[in-house]
C-alpha positions in Angstrom: 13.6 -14.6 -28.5 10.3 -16.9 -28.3 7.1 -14.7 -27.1 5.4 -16.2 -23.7 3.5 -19.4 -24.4 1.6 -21.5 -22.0 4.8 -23.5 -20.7 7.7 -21.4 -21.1 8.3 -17.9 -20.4 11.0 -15.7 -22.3 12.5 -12.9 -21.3 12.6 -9.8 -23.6 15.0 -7.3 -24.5 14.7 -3.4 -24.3 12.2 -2.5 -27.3 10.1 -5.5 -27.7 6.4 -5.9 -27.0 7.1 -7.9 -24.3 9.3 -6.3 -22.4 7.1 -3.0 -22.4 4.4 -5.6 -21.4 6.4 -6.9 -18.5 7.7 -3.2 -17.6 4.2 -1.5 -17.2 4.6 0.4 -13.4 1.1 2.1 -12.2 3.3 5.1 -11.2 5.1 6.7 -14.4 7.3 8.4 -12.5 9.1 5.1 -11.7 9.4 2.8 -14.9 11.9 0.4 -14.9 14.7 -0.4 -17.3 15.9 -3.8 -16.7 18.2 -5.8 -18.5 15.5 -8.2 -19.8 11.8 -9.0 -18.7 9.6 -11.5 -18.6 5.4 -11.8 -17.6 4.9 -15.1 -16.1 1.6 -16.5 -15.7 2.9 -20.5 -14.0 4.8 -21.8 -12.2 6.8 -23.6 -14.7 7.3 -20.2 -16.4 8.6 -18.5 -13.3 11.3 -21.7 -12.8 12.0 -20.6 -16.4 12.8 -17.1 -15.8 15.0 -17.6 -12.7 17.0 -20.4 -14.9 17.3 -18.1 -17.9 18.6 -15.0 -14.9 21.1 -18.0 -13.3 22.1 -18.4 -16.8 22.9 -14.7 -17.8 24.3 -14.6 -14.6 21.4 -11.2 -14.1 20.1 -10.4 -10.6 16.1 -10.9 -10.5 13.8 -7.8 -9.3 9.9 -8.7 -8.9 6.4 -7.0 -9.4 3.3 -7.4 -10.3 1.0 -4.0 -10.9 4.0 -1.9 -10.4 2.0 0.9 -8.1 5.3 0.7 -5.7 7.7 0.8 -8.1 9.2 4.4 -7.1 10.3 3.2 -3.5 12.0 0.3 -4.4 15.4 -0.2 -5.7 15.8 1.5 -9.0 15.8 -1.9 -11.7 18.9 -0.8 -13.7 20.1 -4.4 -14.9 19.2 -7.4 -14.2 15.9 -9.3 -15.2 12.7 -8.0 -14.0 9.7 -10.8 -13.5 6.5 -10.0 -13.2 3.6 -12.0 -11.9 0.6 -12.2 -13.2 -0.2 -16.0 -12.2 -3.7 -17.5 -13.2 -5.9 -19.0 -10.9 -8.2 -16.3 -9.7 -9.2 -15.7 -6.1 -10.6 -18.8 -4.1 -12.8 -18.7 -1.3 -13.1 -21.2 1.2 -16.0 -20.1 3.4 -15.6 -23.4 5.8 -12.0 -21.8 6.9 -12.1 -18.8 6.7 -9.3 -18.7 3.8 -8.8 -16.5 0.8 -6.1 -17.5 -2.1 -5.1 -14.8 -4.1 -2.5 -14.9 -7.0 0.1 -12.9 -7.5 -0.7 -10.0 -9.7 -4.3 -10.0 -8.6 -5.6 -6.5 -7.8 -7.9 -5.8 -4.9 -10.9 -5.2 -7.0 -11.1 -8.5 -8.4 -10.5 -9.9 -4.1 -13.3 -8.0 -2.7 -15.5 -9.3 -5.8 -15.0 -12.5 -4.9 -15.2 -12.4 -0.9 -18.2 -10.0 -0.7 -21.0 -12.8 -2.2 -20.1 -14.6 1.0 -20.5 -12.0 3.4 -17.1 -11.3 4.3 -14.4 -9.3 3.5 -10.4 -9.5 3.6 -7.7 -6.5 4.9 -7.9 -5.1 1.7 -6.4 -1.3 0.4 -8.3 2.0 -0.6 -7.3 1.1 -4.1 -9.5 -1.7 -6.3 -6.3 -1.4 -8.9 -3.6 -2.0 -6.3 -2.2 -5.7 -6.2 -3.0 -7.5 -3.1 0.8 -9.8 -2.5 2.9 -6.6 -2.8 0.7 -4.7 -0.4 -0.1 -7.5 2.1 3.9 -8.5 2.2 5.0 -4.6 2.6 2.6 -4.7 5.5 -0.8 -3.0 4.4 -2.8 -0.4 6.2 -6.4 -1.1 5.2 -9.8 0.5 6.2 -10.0 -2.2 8.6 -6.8 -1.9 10.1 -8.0 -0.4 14.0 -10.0 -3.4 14.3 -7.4 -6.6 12.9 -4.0 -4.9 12.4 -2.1 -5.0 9.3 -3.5 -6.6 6.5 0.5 -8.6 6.6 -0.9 -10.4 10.0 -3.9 -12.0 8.2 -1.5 -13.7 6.3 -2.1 -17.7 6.6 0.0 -19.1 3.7 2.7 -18.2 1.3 3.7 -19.9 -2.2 7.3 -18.9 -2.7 10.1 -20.2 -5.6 13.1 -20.0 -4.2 16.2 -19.1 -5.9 16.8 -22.6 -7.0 13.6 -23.4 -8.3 11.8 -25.5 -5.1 8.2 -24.5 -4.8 7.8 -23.8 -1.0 3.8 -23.3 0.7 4.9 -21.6 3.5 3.3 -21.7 6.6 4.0 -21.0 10.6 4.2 -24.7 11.0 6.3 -25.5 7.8 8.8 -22.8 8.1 8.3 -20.4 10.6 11.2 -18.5 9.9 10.5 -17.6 6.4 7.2 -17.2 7.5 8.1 -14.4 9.9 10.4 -12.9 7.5 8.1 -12.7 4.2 5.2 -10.7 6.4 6.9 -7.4 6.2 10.6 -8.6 6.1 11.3 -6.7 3.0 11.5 -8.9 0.6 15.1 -10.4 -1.4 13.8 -14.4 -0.3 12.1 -15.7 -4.1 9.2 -15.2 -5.9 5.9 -15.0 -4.0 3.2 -16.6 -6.5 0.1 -16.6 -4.3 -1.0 -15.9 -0.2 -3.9 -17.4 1.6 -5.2 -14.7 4.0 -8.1 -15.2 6.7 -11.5 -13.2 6.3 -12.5 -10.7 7.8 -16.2 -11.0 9.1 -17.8 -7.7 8.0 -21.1 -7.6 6.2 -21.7 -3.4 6.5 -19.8 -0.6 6.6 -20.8 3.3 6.6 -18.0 4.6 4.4 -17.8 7.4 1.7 -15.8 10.7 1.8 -16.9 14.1 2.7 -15.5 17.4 1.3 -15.1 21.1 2.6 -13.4 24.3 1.8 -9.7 24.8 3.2 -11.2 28.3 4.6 -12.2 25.3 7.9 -9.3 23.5 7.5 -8.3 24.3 11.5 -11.3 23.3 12.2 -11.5 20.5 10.8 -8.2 19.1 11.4 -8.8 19.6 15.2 -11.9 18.2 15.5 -11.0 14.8 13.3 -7.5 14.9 16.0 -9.9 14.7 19.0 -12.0 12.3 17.8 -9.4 9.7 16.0 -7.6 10.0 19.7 -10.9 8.3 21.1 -12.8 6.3 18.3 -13.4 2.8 18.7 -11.1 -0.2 16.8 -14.3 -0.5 14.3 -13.5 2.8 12.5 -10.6 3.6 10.4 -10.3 6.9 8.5 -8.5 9.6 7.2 -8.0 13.4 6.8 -6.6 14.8 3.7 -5.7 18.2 2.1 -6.8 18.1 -1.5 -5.7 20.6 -4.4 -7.3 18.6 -7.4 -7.1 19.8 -11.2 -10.6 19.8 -13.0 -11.1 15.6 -13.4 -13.3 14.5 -16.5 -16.3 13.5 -15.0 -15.5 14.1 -12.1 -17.6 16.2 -10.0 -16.5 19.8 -10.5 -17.1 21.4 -6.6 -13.7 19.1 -5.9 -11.9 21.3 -8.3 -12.9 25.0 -7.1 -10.1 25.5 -4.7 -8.0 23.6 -1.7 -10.6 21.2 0.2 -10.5 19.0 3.1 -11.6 15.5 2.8 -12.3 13.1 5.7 -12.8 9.4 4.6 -12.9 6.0 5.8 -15.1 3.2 7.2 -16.8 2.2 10.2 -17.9 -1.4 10.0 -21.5 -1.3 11.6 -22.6 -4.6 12.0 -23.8 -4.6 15.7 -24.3 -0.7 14.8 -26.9 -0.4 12.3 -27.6 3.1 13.2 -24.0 3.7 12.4 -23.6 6.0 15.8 -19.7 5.7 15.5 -19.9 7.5 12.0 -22.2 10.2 13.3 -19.8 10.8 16.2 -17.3 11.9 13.9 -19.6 13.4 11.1 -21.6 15.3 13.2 -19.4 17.6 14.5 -17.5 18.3 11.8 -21.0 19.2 9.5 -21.8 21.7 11.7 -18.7 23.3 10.8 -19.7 23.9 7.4 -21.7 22.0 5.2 -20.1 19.6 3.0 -19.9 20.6 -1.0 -19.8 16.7 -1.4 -20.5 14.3 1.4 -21.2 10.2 0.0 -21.0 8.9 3.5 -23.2 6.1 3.4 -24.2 2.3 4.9 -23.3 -0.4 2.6 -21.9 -3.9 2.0 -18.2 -3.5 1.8 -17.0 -3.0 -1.8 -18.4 0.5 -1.2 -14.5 1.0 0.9 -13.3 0.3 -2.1 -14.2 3.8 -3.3 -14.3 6.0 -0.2 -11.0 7.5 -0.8 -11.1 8.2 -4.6 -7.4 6.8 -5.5 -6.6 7.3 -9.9 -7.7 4.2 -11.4 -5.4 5.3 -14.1 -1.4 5.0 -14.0 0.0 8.6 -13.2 3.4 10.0 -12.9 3.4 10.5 -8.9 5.9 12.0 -7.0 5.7 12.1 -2.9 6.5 11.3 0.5 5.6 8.9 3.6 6.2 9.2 7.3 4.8 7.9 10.7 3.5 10.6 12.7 3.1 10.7 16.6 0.6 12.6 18.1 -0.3 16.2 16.7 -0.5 19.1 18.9 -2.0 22.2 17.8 1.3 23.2 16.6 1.7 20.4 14.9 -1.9 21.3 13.6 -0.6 25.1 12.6 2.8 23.7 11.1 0.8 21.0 9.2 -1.5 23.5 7.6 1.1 26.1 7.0 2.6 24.0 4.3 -1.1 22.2 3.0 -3.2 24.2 3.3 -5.2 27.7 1.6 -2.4 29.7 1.2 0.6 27.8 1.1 1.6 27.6 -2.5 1.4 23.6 -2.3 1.7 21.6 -5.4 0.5 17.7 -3.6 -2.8 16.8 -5.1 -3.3 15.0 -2.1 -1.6 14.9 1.2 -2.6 14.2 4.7 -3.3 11.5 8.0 -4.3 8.2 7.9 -5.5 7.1 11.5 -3.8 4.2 13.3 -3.5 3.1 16.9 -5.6 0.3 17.6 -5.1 -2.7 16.9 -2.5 -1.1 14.4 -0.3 -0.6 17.7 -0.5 -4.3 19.0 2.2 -6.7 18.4 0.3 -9.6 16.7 0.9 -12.7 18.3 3.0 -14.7 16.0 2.9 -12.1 13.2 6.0 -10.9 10.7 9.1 -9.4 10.9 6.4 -6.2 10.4 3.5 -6.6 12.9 2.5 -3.1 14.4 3.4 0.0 14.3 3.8 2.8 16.5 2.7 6.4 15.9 -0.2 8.3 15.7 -1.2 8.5 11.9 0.3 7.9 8.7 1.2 10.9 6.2 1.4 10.6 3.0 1.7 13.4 0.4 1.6 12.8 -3.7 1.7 14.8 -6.5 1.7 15.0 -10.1 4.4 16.7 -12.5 1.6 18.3 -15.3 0.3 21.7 -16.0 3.4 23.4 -14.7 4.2 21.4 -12.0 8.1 20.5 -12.1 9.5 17.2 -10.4 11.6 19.4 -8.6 9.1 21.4 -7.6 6.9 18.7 -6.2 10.2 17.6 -4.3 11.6 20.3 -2.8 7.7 20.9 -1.2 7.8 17.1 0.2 11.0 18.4 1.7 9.4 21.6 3.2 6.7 18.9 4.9 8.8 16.6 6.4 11.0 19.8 7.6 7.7 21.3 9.1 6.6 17.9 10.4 10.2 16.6 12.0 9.4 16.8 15.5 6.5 14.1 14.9 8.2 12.2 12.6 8.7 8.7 14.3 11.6 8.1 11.6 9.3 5.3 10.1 7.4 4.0 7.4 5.5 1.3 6.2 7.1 -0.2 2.6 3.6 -0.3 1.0 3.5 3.4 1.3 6.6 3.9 0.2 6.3 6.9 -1.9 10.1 7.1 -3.2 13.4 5.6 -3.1 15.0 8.7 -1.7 13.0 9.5 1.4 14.1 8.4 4.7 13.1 5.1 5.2 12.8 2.6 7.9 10.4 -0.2 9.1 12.7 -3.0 11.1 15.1 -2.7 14.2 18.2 -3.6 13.5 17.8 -7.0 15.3 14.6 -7.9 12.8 17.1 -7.3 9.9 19.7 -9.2 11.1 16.9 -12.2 11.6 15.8 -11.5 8.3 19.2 -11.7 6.8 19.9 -15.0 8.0 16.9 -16.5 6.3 17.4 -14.5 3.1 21.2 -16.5 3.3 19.0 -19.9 3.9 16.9 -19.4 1.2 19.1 -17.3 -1.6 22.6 -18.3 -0.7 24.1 -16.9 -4.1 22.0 -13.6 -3.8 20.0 -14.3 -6.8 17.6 -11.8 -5.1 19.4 -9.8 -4.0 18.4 -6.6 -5.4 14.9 -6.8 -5.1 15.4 -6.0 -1.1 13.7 -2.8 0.6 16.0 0.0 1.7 17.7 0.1 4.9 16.1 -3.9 5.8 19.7 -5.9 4.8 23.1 -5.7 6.3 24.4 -7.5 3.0 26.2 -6.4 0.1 
């Protein structure tokens, strides 16, 4: 087969450069093995790669960085196209409107938006890529204050299953509009979005990091205070078991910590009086060992939570919580926390309500979401750590977390195939269905489809 030139893209078998090109997965515990693959960089070459699928008669599955690759449909056949479409980010500071290409990463977004004094719903993660996490829904640092980062979705650019380029819009289409914002996916090939700004010059953002020995604490006093905050902050509580980093500052490494991080966007607050709110009272706890809370134009979010910039093999777990009581407290630190033999590197509550809990007006298939926080647990299978060890503890979680668990989850935090999941009422999935029969009627993707959102075979 002919390597990838400017017009046409081939698609590579098991063992070429090529195919471990196209194949590359931020989470090494997930890398696929697909039939054939193919990087495509045009248009033209994605037209290519569904005709060469339609020709082999393969199913098509679809990514771009890869970082969700372990709660998605296992790629055993079929042809695997990833996008990596050129362009770069656009700004239009007149409207408001961002274009990103597929297989851009959020780093390279916030570059480009921040010079203008404004900002986009964004992840934690400069190496995530923006079109998978703003279609799976996307919680960002911002998302008390605009929702999810799926309802600042203007535009889409979709190839369908027969080739038709599509800019998709709530006036073009606005049934595949609805149903690409969180409908979970199986309707083409998504090749760029245009999202609206988000108006934020300053933030006071940065993490702060204790001993476990104040976990309770902790935990109790964050609880209180997320229950009350204003829609301008956003933050989360984790529990922390990191292996001595390279680098990386070594007080993070002594032991199990808590970490509270986030943002508070402070431009009518310049004295950042939210922030202190929450800091305050949990610094008289116990002084941090590392505290980089701090006010500064936004890219700074882009490092408050300290996500690998380095693809990992990561094994976890994701749920939507409701309310914690101080059981739910005890329970939740009885199988974190000092003590309680845990293997997650990372694991705790991201804060929602807010605007997170409103319906959007006119948003996706995914528009809100109702529950109190969002857990997430990871870890990593090295220095001794079995996969099945880091299993059977994400099982001992969810057990000790069950009578909060709302029974759903949002796709982009997804963190593998075989946990429960579930993000759409079973009238949202028949709605979606019916596009997805619109737009794909042979089922050419039908494979690359989120678990439990299609009724079709």
């Amino acid at each position: 087969m002919t390597s990838v030139n400017h017009q046409r893209a081939a698609a590579f078998p098991p063992g070429a450069p090529g195919y471990r090109a196209a194949t590359e997965v931020f989470n090494l515990a997930a890398v696929p093995c697909p039939a054939a693959a193919v990087t495509t960089h045009t248009i033209e070459q994605v037209r290519q790669a569904l005709r060469y699928a339609r020709g082999e008669g393969l199913g098509v599955r679809v990514h771009s960085t890869g970082h969700a690759s372990a709660g998605v449909r296992p790629v055993d056949g079929g042809l695997l196209v990833r996008t990596a479409l050129r362009g770069g980010v656009s700004v239009d500071p007149a409207t408001g409107a961002v274009r990103i290409p597929a297989g851009t990463r959020w780093g390279e977004v916030v570059a480009a938006t921040s010079p203008h004094g404004v900002t986009v719903a964004h992840g934690s993660s400069p190496t995530v890529g923006a079109v998978g996490y703003l279609l799976g829904g996307g919680m960002s640092f911002y998302g008390r204050m605009v929702g999810l980062a799926a309802n600042t979705i203007r535009a889409i650019d979709l190839v369908t299953a027969d080739g038709e380029m599509l800019h998709v819009t709530a006036d073009t289409d606005p049934e595949l509009f609805w149903a690409l914002r969180g409908g979970g996916g199986g309707f083409g090939v998504v090749t760029a979005v245009e999202v609206g700004v988000v108006p934020v010059r300053h933030v006071h953002t940065g993490s702060a990091w204790w001993p476990a020995v104040h976990a309770e604490r902790l935990v109790r006093i964050w609880r209180d205070w997320a229950g009350q905050a204003p829609r301008t902050a956003t933050t989360s509580l984790r529990v922390m078991n990191l292996p001595p980093v390279p680098g990386g500052p070594p007080q993070l490494s002594a032991g199990v910590m808590v970490s509270v991080d986030g943002a508070v966007v402070c431009d009518d607050d310049p004295s950042a009086s939210v922030a202190r709110e929450l800091l305050g009272p949990l610094r008289s706890v116990a002084e941090p060992v590392l505290d980089t809370w701090a006010t500064t134009d936004v890219s700074g979010v882009l490092h408050a939570h300290m996500d690998p910039d380095r693809p990992l093999p990561v094994i976890g777990d994701h749920m939507l919580l409701r309310e914690l009581s101080d059981d739910g407290i005890g329970r939740l630190l009885e199988v974190l926390g000092e003590g309680s033999g845990s293997p997650l590197i990372a694991a705790g509550l991201r804060q929602l309500g807010g605007a997170f809990a409103v319906p959007a007006p006119g948003g996706g298939a995914l528009s809100h979401l109702e529950g109190a926080y969002s857990y997430a647990g990871s870890g990593v299978p090295m220095g001794g750590v079995t996969p099945q060890a880091l299993r059977e503890h994400c099982a001992r979680v969810r057990a000790a977390l069950r009578p909060w668990d709302t029974g759903r989850t949002v796709p982009s935090f997804v963190e593998s195939f075989d946990q429960p999941q579930g993000h759409l009422e079973a009238a949202a999935v028949a709605r979606a269905d019916r596009v997805r029969l619109r737009v794909d009627p042979d089922g050419l993707f039908r494979g690359d489809i989120a678990p439990h959102a299609t009724a079709l075979a």
